[in-house]
C-alpha positions as a Markdown table, in Angstrom:
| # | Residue | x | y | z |
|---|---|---|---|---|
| 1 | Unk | 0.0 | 0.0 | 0.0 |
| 2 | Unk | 3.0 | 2.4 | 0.8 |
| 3 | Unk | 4.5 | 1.9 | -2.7 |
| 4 | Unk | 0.9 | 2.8 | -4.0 |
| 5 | Unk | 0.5 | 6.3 | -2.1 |
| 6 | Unk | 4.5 | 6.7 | -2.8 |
| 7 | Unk | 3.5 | 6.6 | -7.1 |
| 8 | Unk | 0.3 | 7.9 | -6.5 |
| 9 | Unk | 0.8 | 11.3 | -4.4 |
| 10 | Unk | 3.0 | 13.2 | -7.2 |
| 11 | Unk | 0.1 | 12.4 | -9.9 |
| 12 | Unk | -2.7 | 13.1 | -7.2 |
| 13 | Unk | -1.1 | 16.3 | -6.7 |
| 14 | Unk | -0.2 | 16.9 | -10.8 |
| 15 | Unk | -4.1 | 16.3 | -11.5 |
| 16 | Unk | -5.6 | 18.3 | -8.0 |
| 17 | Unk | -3.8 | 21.5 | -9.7 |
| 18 | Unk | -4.6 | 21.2 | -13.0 |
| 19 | Unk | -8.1 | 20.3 | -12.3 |
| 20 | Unk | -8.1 | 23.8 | -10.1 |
| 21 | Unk | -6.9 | 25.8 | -13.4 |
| 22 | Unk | -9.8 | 24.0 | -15.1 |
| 23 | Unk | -11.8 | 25.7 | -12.5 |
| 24 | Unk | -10.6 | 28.9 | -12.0 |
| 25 | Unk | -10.7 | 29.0 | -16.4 |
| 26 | Unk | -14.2 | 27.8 | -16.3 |
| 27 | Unk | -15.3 | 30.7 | -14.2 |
| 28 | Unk | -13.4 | 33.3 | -15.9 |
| 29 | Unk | -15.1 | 32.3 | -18.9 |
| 30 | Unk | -18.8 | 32.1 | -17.6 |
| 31 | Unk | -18.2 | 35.6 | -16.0 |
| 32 | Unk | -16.8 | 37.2 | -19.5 |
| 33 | Unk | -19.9 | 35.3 | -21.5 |
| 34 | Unk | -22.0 | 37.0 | -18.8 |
| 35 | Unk | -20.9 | 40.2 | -19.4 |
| 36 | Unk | -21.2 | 39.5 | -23.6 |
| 37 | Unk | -24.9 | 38.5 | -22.6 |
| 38 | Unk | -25.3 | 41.7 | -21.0 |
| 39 | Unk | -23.4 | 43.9 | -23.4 |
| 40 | Unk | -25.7 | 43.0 | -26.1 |
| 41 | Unk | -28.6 | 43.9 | -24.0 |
| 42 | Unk | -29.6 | 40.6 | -22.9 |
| 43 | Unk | -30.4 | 39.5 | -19.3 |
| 44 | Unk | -28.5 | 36.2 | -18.5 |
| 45 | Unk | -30.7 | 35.1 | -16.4 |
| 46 | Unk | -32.9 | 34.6 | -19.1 |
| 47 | Unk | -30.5 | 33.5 | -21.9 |
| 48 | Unk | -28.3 | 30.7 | -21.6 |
| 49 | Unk | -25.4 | 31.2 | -23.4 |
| 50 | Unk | -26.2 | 27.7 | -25.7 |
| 51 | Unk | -29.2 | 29.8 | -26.5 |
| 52 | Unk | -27.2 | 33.3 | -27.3 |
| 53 | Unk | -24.5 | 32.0 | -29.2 |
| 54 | Unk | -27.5 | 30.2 | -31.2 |
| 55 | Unk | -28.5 | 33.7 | -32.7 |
| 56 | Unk | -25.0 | 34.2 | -33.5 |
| 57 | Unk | -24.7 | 30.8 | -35.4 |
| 58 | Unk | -28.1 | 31.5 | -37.3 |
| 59 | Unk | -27.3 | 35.3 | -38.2 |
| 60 | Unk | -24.0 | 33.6 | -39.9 |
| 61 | Unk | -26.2 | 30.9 | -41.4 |
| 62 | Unk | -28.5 | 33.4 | -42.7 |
| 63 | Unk | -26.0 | 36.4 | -43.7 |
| 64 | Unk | -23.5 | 33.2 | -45.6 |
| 65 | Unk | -26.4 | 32.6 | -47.7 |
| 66 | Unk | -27.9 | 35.6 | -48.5 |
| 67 | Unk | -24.7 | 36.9 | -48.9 |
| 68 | Unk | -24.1 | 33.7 | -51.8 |
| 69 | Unk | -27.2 | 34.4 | -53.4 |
| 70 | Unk | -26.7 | 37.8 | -53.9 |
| 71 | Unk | -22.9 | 37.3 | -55.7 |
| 72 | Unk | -24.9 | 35.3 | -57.9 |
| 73 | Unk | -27.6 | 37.7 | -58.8 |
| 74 | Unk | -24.3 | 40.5 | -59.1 |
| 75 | Unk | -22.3 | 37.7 | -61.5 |
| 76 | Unk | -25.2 | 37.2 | -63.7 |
| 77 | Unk | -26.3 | 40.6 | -64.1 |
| 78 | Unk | -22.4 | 41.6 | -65.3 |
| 79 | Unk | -22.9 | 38.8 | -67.7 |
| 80 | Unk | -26.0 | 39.7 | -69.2 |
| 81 | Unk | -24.4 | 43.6 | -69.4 |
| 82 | Unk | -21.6 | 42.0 | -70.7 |
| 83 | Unk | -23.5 | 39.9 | -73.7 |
| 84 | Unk | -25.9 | 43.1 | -74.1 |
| 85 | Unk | -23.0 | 45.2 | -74.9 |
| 86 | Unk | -21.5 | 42.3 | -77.0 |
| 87 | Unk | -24.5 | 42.7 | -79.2 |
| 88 | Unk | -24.4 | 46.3 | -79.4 |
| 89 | Unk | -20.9 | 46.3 | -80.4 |
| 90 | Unk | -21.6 | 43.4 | -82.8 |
| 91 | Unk | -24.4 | 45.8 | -84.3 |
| 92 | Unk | -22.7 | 48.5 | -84.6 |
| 93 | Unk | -19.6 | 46.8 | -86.5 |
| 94 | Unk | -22.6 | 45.4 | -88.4 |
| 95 | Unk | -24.0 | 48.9 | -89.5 |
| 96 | Unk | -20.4 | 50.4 | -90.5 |
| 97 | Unk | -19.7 | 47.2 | -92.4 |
| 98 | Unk | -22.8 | 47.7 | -94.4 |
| 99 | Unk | -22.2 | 51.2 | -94.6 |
C-alpha cells in the first residue's frame, strides 16, 4: 500500500492542480460570457449562453447565404451587361460594315 501512495501522491497532486486551473478557467469564462450576454442587452438570467451563441450561429447561417445568393444575382447581371454590350458592339460593327 506504501508503494501505492508513494507513485500515486505526485500524480494526485499533478491532477488536483490542473483540475483547479480547469476551475478557475471555467469561471473566468462564464463571467466574461455574462458580461457579452449583458453587453448585447440581454439579461443572462434569461439566456443561456447555448441559446445566445444560437442567434449568433443563425445570423452567420442566414447572412452566408444571403450573402451567396446575392454574388450570384451581381455575377449574372455583369454577364447579361456583358453579352448586351456584346451585341451592341456586334451591331454596330454590323452597320459600318454595311455602310
Amino acid at each position: 500500500m506504501e508503494i501505492f501512495i508513494e507513485v500515486f501522491a505526485p500524480f494526485l497532486k499533478e491532477v488536483d492542480t490542473k483540475m483547479d486551473h480547469g476551475e478557475s478557467m471555467l469561471g473566468e469564462t462564464c463571467s466574461e460570457i455574462t458580461k457579452l450576454i449583458i453587453a448585447y442587452g440581454e439579461d443572462p438570467k434569461n439566456m443561456e449562453p447555448k441559446d445566445f451563441f444560437a442567434v449568433f450561429f443563425q445570423f452567420h447561417k442566414d447572412f452566408s447565404e444571403t450573402y451567396a445568393s446575392h454574388e450570384q444575382r451581381q455575377k449574372a447581371a455583369k454577364e447579361k451587361l456583358q453579352r448586351e454590350a456584346k451585341k451592341k458592339a456586334e451591331k454596330i460593327r454590323v452597320r459600318k460594315t454595311v455602310t
